[in-house]
N, C-alpha and C positions, 0 to 999 in steps of 0.2 A: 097245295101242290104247285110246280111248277109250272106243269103242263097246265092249268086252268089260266094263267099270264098268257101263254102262249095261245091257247083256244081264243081269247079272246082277243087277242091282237091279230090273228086270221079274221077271226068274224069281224074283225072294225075294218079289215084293208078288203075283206070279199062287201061288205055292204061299199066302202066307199069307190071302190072301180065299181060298181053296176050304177050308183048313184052320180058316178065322172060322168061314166058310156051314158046314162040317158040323159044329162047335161048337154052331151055334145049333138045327142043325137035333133033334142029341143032345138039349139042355136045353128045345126045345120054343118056342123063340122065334123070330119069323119075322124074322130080321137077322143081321147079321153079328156075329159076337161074340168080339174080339181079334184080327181079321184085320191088322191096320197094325202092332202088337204082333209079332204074331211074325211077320210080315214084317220088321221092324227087327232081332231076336234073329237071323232066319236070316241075315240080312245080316251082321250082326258076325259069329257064327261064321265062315258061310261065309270071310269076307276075313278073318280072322282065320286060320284054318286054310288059307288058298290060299297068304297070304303068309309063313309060315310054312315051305310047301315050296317056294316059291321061284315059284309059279303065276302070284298074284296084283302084276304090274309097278306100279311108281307111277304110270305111264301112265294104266294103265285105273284104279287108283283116283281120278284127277281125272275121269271119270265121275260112281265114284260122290260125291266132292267135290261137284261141280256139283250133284246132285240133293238132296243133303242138305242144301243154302239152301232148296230147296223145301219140306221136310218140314213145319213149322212150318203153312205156310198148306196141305198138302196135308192134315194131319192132323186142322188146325180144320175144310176145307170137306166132308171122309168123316163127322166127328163131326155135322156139319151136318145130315146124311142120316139119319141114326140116328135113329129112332122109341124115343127112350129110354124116353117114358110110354107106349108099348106092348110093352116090354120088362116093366115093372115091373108090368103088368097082366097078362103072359102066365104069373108065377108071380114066386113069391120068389128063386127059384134063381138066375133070373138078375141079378138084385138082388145076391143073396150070391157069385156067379160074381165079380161086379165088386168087390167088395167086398173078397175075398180076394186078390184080385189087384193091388188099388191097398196094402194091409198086406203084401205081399209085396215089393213093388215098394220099397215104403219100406224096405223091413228089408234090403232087399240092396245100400243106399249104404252102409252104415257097414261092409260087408263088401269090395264094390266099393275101397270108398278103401283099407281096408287091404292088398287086392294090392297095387294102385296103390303105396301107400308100401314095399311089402315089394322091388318090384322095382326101387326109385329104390335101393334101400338105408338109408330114412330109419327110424329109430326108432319108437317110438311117440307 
């Protein structure tokens, strides 16, 4: 069913804002800090690993289909909210928090694609 896509892309965005909020709360910063982030990561795993054992139906994944046209404008109007020059005034860390993480981010396409090709069977 459909609604089981959508249950579960609730349960991956409610864990990853409690998992931002105590990120931010850790580094000292009054905001959320990669909450939408790893809301998305728990996402892929999770239907990654459901469908895998057989859990996760194409059904409920045109749920989650549906909500990931929204992502885009959901993700600019959270960043919207975000007191980012009171982030960078509440210390450097979380400066460097974001920092690491967007060089992180970059460094695991070229790794990314390499699955990707490894499981089509294509060369290099």
């Amino acid at each position: 069913m459909v609604i089981y896509g959508v249950a579960l892309l609730a349960l991956c965005s409610l864990v990853g804002l409690v998992v931002g909020d105590a990120l931010g709360v850790l580094i000292g910063v009054k905001a959320n800090v990669g909450g939408v982030g790893f809301s998305m990561i728990l996402l892929i795993s999770l239907t990654t690993w459901m469908t895998r054992r057989g859990w996760f139906k194409p059904v409920s994944a045109s749920g989650v289909v549906f909500w990931s046209g929204m992502y885009i404008p959901i993700v600019v109007a959270m960043a919207a909210q975000q007191n980012v020059l009171g982030a960078i005034k509440g210390g450097p860390l979380a400066f460097l928090a974001g920092t690491i993480g967007v060089i992180f981010s970059f460094a695991l396409v070229p790794l990314i694609a390499r699955i990707g090709r490894a499981k089509r069977g294509e060369g290099k």
